[in-house]
Short mmCIF file of the C-alpha atoms (twelve columns), coordinates in Angstrom:
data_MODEL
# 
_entry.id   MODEL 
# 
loop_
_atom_site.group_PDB 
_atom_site.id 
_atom_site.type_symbol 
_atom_site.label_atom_id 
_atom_site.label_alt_id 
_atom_site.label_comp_id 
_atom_site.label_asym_id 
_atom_site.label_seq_id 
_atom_site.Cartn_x 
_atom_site.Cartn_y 
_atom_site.Cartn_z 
_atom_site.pdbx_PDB_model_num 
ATOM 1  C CA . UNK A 1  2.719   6.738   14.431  1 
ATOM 2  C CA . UNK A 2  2.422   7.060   10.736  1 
ATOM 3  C CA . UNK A 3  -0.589  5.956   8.592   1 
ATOM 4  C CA . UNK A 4  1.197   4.719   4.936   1 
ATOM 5  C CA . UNK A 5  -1.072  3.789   2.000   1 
ATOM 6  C CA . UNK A 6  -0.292  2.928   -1.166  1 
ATOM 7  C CA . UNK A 7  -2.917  3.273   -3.945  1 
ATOM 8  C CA . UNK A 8  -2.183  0.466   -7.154  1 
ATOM 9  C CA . UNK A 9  -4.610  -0.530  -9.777  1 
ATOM 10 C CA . UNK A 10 -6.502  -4.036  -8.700  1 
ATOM 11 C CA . UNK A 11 -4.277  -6.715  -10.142 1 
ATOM 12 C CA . UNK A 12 -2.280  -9.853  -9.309  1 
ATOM 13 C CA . UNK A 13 -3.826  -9.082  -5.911  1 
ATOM 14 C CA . UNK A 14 -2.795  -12.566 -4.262  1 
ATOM 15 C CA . UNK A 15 0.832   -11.909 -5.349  1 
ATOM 16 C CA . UNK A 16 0.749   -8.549  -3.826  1 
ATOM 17 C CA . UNK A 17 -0.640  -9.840  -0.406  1 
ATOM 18 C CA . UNK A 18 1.665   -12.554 -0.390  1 
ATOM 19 C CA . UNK A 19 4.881   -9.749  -0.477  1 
ATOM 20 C CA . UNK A 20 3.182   -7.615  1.903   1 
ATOM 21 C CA . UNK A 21 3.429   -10.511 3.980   1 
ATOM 22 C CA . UNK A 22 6.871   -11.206 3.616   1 
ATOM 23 C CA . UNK A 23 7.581   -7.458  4.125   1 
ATOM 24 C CA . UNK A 24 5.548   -6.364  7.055   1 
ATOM 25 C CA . UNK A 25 6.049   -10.472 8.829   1 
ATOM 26 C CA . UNK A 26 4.646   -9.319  12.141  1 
ATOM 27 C CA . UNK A 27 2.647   -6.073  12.049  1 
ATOM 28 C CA . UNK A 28 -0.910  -5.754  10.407  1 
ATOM 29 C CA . UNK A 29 -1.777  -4.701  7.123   1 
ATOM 30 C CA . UNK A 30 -4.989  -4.280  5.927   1 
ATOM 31 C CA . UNK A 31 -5.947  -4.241  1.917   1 
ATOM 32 C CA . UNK A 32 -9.344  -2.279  1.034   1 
ATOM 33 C CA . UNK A 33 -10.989 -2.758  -2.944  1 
ATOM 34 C CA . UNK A 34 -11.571 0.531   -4.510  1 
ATOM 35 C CA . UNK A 35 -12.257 2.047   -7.477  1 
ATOM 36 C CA . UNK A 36 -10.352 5.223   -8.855  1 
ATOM 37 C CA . UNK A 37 -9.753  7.090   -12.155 1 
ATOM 38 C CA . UNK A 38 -5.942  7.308   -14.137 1 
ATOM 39 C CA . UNK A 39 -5.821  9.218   -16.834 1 
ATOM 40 C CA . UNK A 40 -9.589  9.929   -17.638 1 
ATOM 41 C CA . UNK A 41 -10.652 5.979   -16.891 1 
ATOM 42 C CA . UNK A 42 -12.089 4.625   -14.645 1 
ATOM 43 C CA . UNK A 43 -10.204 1.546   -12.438 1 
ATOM 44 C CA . UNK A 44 -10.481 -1.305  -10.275 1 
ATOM 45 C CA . UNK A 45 -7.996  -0.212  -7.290  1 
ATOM 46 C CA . UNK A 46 -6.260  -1.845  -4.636  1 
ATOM 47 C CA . UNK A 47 -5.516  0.623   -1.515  1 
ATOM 48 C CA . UNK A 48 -3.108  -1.108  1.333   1 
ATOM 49 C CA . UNK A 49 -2.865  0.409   4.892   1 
ATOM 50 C CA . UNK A 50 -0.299  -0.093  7.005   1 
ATOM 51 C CA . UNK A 51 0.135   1.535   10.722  1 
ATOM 52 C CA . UNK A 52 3.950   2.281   11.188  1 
ATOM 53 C CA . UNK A 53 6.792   4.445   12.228  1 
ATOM 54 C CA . UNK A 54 8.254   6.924   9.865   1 
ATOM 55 C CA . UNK A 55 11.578  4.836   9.845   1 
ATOM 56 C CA . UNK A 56 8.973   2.072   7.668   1 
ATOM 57 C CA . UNK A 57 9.605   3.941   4.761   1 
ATOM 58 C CA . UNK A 58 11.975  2.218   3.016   1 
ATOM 59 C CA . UNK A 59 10.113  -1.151  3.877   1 
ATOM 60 C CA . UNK A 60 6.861   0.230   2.278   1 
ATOM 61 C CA . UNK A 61 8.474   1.614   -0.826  1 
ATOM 62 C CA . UNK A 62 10.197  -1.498  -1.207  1 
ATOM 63 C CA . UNK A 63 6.638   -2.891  -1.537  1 
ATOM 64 C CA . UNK A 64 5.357   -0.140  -3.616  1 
ATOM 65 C CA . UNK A 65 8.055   -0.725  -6.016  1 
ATOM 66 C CA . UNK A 66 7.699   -4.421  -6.094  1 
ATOM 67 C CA . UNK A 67 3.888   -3.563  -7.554  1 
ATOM 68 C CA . UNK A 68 5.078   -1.042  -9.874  1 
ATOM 69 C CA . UNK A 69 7.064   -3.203  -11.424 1 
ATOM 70 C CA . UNK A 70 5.516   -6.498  -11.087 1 
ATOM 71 C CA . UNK A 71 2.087   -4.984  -12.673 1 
ATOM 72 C CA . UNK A 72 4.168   -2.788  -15.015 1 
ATOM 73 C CA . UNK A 73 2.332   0.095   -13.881 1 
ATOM 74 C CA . UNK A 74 3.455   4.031   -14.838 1 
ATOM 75 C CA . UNK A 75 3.060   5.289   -11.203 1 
ATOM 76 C CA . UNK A 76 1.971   4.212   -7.845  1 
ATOM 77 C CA . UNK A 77 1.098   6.479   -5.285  1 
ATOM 78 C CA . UNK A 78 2.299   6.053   -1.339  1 
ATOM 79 C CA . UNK A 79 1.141   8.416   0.867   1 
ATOM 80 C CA . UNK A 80 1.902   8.921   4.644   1 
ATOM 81 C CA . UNK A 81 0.073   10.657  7.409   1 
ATOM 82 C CA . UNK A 82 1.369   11.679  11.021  1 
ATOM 83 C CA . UNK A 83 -1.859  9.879   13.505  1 
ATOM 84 C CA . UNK A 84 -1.829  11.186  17.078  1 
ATOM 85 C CA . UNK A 85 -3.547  10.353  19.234  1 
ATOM 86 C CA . UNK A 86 -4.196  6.734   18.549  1 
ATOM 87 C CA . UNK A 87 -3.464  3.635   19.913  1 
ATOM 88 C CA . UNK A 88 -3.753  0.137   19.944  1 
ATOM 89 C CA . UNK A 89 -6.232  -1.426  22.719  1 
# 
């Protein structure tokens, strides 16, 4: 399993969690409030989590690009981290 974040600046947040929605219809994803610094100052930030598979990559930088551009942001950051050992009970 595969831990994928993306880290965005806190914006148009409804809009975002609508998309997510459309592009993760039937898994979970969870949306924490943050706060982070770009460029020497200080941000709101919006971190999303989603639990997939490493073939989900395309599907979450589909979303992460959807943000970029819809918040006309310079950068977005996705990460992704192998999990083992977990599961869902």
């Amino acid at each position: 399993m595969i831990l994928w974040r993306i880290y965005t600046e806190l914006k148009n947040r409804a809009e975002i969690i609508r998309y997510a929605k459309r592009v993760f219809p039937n898994e979970g994803v969870t949306f924490y409030n943050g706060q982070g610094v770009w460029h020497g100052v200080i941000e709101q930030s919006l971190i999303i989590e989603f639990i997939g598979i490493l073939n989900d990559e395309l599907r979450v930088n589909n979303l992460a690009l959807f943000i970029k551009n819809y918040n006309e942001q310079q950068a977005i950051l996705v990460t992704a981290q192998e999990l083992s050992n977990s599961k869902l009970l």
